[in-house]
C-alpha positions in Angstrom: 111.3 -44.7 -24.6 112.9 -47.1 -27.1 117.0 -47.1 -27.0 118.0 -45.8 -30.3 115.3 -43.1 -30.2 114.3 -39.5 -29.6 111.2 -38.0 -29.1 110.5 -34.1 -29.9 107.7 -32.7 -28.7 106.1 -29.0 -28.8 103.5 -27.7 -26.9 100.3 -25.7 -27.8 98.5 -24.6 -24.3 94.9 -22.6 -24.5 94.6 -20.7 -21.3 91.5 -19.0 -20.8 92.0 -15.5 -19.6 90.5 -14.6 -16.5 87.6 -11.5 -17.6 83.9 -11.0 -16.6 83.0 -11.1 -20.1 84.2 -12.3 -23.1 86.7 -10.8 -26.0 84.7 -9.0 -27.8 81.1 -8.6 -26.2 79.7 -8.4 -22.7 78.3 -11.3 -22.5 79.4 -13.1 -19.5 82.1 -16.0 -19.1 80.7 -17.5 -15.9 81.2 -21.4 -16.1 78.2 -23.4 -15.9 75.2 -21.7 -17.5 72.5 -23.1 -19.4 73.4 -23.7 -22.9 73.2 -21.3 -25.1 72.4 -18.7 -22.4 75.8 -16.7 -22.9 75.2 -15.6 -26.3 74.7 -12.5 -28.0 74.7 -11.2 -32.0 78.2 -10.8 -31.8 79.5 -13.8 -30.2 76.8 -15.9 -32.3 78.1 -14.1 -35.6 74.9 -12.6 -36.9 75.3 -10.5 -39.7 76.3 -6.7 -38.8 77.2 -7.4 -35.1 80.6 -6.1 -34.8 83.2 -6.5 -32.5 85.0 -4.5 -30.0 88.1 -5.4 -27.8 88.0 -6.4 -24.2 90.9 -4.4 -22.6 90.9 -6.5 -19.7 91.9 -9.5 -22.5 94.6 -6.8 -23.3 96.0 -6.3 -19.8 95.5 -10.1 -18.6 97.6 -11.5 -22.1 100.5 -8.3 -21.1 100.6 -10.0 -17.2 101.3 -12.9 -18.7 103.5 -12.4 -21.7 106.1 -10.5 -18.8 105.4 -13.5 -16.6 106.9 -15.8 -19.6 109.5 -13.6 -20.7 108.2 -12.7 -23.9 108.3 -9.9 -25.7 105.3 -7.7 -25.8 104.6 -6.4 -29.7 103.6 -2.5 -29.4 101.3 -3.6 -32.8 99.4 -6.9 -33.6 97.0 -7.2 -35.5 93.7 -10.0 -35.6 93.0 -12.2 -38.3 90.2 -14.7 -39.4 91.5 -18.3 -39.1 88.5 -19.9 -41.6 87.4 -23.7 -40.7 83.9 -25.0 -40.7 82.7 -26.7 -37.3 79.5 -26.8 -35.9 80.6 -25.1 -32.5 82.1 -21.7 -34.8 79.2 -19.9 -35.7 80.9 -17.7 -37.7 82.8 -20.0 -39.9 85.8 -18.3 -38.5 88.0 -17.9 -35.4 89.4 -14.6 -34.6 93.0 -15.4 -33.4 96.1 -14.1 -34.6 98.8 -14.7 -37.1 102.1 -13.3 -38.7 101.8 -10.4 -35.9 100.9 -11.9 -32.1 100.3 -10.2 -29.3 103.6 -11.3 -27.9 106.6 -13.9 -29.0 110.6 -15.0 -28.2 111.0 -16.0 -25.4 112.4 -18.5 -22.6 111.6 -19.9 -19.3 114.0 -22.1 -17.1 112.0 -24.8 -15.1 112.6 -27.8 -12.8 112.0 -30.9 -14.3 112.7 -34.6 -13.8 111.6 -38.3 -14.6 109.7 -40.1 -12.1 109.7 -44.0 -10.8 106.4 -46.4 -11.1 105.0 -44.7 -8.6 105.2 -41.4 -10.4 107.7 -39.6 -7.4 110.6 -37.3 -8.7 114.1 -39.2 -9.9 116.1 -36.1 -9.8 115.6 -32.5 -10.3 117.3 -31.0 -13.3 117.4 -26.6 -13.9 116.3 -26.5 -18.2 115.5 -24.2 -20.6 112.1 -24.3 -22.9 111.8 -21.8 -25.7 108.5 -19.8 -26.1 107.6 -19.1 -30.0 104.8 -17.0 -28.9 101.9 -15.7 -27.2 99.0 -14.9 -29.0 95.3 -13.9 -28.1 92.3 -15.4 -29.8 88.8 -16.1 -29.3 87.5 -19.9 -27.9 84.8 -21.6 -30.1 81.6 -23.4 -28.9 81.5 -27.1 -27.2 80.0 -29.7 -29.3 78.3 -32.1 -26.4 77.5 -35.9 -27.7 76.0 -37.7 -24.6 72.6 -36.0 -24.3 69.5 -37.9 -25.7 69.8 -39.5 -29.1 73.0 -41.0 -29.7 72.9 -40.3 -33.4 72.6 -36.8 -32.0 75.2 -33.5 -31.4 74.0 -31.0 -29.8 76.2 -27.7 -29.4 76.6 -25.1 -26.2 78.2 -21.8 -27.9 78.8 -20.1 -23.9 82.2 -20.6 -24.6 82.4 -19.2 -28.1 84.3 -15.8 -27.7 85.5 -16.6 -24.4 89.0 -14.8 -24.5 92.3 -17.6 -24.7 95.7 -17.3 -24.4 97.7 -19.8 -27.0 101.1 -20.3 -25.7 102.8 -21.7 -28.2 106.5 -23.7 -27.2 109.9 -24.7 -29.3 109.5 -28.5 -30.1 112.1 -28.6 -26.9 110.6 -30.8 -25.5 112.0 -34.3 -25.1 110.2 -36.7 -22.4 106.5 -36.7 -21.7 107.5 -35.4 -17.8 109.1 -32.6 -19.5 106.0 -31.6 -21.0 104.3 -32.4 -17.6 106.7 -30.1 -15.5 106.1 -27.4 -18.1 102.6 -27.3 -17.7 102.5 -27.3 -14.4 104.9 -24.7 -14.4 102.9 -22.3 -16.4 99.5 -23.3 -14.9 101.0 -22.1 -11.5 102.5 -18.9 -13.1 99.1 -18.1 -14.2 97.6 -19.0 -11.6 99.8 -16.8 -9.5 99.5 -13.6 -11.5 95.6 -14.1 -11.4 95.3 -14.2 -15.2 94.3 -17.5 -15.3 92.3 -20.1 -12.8 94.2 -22.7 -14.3 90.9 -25.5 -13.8 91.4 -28.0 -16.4 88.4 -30.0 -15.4 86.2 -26.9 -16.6 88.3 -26.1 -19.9 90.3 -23.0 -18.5 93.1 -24.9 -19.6 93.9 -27.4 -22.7 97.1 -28.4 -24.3 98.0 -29.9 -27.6 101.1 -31.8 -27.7 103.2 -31.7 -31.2 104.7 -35.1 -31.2 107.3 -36.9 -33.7 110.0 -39.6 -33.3 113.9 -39.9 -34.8 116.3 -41.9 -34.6 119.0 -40.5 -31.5 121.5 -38.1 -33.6 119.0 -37.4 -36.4 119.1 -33.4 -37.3 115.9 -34.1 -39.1 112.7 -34.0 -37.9 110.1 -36.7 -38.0 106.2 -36.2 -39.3 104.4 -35.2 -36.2 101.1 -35.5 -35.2 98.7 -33.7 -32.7 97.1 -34.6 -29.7 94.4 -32.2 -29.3 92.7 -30.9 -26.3 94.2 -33.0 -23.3 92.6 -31.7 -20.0 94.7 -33.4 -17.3 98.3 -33.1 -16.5 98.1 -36.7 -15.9 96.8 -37.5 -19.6 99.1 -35.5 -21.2 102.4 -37.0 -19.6 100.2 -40.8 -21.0 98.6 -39.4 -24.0 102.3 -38.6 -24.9 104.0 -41.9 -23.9 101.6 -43.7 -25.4 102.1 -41.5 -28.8 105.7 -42.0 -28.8 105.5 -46.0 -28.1 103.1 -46.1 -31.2 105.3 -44.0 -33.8 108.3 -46.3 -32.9 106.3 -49.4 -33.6 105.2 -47.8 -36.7 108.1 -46.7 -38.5 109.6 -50.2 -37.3 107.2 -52.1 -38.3 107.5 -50.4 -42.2 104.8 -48.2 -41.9 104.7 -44.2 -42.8 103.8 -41.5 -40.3 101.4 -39.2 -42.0 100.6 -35.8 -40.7 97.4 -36.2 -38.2 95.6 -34.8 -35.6 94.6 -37.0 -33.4 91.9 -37.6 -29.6 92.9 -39.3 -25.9 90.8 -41.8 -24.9 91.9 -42.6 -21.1 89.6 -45.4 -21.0 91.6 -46.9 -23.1 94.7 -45.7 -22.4 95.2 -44.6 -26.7 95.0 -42.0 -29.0 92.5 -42.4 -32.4 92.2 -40.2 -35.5 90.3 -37.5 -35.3 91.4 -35.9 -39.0 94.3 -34.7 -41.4 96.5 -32.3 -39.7 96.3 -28.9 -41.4 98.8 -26.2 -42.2 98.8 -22.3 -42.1 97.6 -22.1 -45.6 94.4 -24.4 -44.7 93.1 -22.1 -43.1 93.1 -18.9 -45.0 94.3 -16.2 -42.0 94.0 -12.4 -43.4 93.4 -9.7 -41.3 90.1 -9.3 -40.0 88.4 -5.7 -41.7 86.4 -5.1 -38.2 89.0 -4.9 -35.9 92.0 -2.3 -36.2 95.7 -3.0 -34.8 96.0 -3.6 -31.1 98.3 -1.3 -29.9 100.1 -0.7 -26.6 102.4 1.7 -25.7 106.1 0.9 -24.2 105.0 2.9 -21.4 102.2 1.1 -20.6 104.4 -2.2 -20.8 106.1 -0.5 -18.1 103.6 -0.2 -16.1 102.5 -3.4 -16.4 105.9 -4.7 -15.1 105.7 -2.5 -11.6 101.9 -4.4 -11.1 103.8 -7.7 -11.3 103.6 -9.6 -7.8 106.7 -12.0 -7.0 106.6 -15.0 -9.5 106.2 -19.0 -8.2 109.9 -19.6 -9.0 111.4 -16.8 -7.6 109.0 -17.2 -4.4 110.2 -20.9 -4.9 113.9 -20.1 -4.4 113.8 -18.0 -1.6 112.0 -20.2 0.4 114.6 -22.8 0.0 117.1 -19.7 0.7 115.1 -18.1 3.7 113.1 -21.0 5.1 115.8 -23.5 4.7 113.5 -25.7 2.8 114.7 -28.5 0.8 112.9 -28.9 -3.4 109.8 -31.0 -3.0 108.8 -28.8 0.0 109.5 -25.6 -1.4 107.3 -27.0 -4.6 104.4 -28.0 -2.2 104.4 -24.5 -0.3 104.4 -22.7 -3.4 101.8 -24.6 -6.1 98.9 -22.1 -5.0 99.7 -18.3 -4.6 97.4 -18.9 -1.3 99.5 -21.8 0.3 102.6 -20.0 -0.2 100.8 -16.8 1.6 99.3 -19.0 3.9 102.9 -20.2 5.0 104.4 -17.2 4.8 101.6 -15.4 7.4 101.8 -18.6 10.1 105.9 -18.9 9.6 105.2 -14.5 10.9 103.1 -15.1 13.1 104.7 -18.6 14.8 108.6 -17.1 14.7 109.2 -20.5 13.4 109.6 -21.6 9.6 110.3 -25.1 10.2 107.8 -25.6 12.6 105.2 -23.8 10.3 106.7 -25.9 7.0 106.1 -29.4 8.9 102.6 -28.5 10.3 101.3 -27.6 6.8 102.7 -30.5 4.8 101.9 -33.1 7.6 98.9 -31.9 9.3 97.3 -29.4 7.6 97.4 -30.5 3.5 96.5 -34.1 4.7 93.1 -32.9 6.6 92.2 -30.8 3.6 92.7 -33.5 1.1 90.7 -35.7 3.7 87.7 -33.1 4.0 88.0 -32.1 -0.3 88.5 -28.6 0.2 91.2 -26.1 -0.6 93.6 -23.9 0.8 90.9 -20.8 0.8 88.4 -23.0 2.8 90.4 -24.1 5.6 89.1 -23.1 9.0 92.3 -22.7 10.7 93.4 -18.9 10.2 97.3 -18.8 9.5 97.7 -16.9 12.3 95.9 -19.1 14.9 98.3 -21.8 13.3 101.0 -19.7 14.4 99.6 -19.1 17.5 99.4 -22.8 18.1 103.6 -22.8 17.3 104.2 -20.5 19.9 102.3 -22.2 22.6 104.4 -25.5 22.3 107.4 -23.2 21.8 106.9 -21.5 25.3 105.8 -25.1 26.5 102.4 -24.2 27.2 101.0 -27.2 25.5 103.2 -30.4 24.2 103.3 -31.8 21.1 100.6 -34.5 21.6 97.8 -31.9 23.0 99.0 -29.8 19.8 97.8 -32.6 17.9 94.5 -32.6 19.7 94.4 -28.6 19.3 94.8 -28.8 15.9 92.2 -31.0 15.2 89.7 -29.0 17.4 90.8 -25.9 15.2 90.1 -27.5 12.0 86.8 -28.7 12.9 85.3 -25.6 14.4 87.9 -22.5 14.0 88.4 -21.5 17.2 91.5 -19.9 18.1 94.4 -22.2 19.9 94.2 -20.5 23.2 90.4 -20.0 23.4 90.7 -24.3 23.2 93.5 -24.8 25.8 91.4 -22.4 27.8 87.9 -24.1 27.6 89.3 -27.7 27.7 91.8 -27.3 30.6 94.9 -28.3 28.2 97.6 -26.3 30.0 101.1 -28.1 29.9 102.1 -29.5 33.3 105.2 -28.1 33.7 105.6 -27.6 37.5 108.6 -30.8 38.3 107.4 -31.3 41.9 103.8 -32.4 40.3 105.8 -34.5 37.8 107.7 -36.1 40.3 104.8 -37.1 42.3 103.0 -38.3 39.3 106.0 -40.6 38.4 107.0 -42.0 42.0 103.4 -43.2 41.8 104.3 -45.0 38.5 107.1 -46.2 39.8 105.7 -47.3 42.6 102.7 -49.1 40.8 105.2 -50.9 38.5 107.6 -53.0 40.8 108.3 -56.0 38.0 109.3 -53.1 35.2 111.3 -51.3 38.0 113.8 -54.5 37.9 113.5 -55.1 34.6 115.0 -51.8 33.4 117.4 -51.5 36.4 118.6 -54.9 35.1 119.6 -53.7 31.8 116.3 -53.6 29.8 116.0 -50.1 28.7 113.6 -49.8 26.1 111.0 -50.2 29.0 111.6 -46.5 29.5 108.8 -46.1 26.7 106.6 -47.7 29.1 106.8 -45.7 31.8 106.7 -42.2 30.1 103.5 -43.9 28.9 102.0 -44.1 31.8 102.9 -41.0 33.6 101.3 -38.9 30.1 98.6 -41.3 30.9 98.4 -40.4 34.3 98.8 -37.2 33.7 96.6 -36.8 30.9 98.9 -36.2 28.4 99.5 -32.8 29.7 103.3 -33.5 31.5 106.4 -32.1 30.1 107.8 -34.7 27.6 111.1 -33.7 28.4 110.7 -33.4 32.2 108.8 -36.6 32.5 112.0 -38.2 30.9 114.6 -36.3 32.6 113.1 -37.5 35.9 112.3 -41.0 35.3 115.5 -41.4 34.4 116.7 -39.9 37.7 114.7 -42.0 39.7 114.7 -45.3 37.9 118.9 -44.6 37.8 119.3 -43.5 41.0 
């Protein structure tokens, strides 16, 4: 950013709620449907189909209002939010207004700028203010691509489809702030299983409220939107590029008018899309078919005791228990299944750091490789720490490991079932060593000299040979504790 200037920045994020079916129907919420298949009376808005509430909606928004430390409203009522679009086939959006489901609150995250090549400066602990958390229904997708160019079709199977909004404080003062944020809360959803958190397919979108000042300024600047960003990635750009072009605005002479405005990533800008409305554009009252939602402060009680640990707290006691160090303890714990996975194979091995280095090195670099998540992987957690314990009791060395592992990804075998079949047993029996190396010694009269006159880096060579000799299945550390003996001696 510009010296001499600050950017404030508050975040809108939709988070489609994990249910069968949608908010106020049955019909279902399964991505990927024919157009137009999902629909019913009520979700289409034909006249006299009423509504009725989801309580799954209900229990889903309550996870994650505790989740975000917001307070839970025993009473809030749903209002009509009236705009005209193609894709809302009633002509209104049933969301919520002067009394959400949930508001006040705070979460304290890890965030930090990153070089060029986008890797962490330094981790920082802030605090981001929650305004609310209210539940609405989506509207339908208007689709541009198909056909005649002149054309717009519209796909209503996502109109009702039950959302989250998760509205921020304008708090927000970088573009990686806004990125660590997201992330964060796309985990902690994730992680409570409200939420599938897969932007690609719409079950999360963010708008970014974004306005410039001069550093000091109490005042804030005219903002404008960025609607419906559905990549991490083109949010944290989106937003740069936002704040570069306010600056050069207001320096240039020009006036920042109140705007809501589209990403294109092919070209790296944001365009117009139309003037920004206020509250009173949109006429809220309370919807007549619908009565207060109510919950009890028992049942928000209840809720609490069903709340599994949460990605930050698991986060911390990994560093505390594991003795992991902030990256890695942000790697193990992104998916609520990685962080069980490591958890089951750090049991199972007896060894945390041996478990933390095989999963980050080995094991997240083949699945990237082969496209395919955590949940896919052949390699049980167990059998993983199985693997641990064998080069633990020296069964197998590190190398065959290597060659194990591999074996074990491919077909999902267990480790010792492998060993077993492919003769991999560790040689750790010193009089076969020693014969195996006094015939390497013997072979190699010219490297003999060498290293008894004073070249010792040939060392390397003969360990390579005797692991070649032997097949790789000598004792690393025997092989070199009696080289040395002999080649001294």
């Amino acid at each position: 950013m510009k010296a001499g200037w600050e950017a404030v920045i508050g975040l809108e994020v939709h988070a489609q709620l994990n249910t069968k079916s949608k908010i106020f129907c049955t019909c279902s919420t399964e991505f990927g449907q024919e157009p137009n298949d999902n629909t019913c009376a009520v979700c289409l808005g034909l006249p006299g189909a009423l509504p009725v509430m989801n309580r799954d909606v209900v229990v889903n928004a309550g996870k994650a209002a505790l989740a975000l430390n917001l307070r839970v409203n025993t009473e809030s009522i749903f209002a009509r939010k009236n705009y005209f679009y193609p894709d809302l086939p009633k002509g209104y959006q049933i969301s919520q207004y002067d009394k959400p489901f949930s508001e006040l609150g705070k979460v304290e995250i890890l965030t930090s700028q990153r070089d060029e090549g986008g890797r962490p400066i330094e981790w920082q602990l802030k605090s981001f203010g929650l305004t609310r958390a209210h539940i609405e229904e989506d509207a339908g997708k208007s689709v541009h691509d198909i056909g005649d160019p002149d054309k717009t079709h519209v796909n209503l199977n996502r109109a009702g489809t039950p959302l989250l909004e998760i509205v921020s404080e304008p708090d927000f003062r970088t573009s990686w702030e806004a990125y660590d944020y997201v992330a964060f809360l796309r985990r902690t959803l994730q992680y409570i299983g409200v939420c599938n958190g897969n932007m690609e397919e719409g079950n999360l979108r963010c708008d970014a409220n974004v306005s410039v000042r001069p550093a000091g300024q109490e005042k804030l600047g005219t903002r404008a939107e960025i609607k419906n960003v559905n990549s991490l990635r083109f949010l944290q750009k989106a937003i740069d590029y936002e704040i570069d072009r306010q600056i050069a605005l207001i320096e240039a002479g020009g006036e920042m008018v109140q705007e809501t405005r589209l990403w294109n990533e092919k070209e790296g800008k944001t365009y117009t899309m139309r003037s920004k409305e206020d509250a009173h554009d949109y006429r809220y009252f309370p919807d007549p078919d619908l009565p207060a939602l109510e919950v009890s402060a028992e049942w928000i009680e209840a809720l609490k005791a069903e709340m599994p640990e949460l990605p930050e707290a698991r986060r911390q006691r990994f560093i505390r228990d594991y003795e992991l160090n902030t990256d890695e303890s942000f790697t193990l714990t992104g998916e609520r299944a990685l962080a069980d996975y490591f958890e089951t194979a750090v049991k199972a091995s007896g060894n945390h750091r041996a478990a933390a280095n095989w999963i980050l090195s080995e094991l997240l670099r083949e699945l990237r490789n082969a496209e395919i998540e955590i949940g896919g992987c052949k390699i049980k957690a167990q059998d993983l720490g199985a693997m641990i314990r064998l080069i633990d009791d020296k069964t197998i060395s590190g190398k065959i490991a290597k060659d194990v592992f591999a074996e074990m990804f491919a077909s999902g075998k267990a480790p010792a079932e492998i060993v077993k079949e492919k003769g991999l047993v560790q040689i750790t029996d010193t009089s076969a060593i020693e014969k195996i190396v006094d015939d390497v010694i013997a072979a190699n009269p010219k490297e003999v000299e060498g290293y008894r006159s004073g070249k010792a880096a040939l060392i390397g060579f003969f360990v390579g040979q005797v692991m070649k000799a032997s097949g790789g299945k000598a004792n690393p550390k025997a092989v070199n504790e009696i080289l040395k003996a002999k080649l001294e001696a």
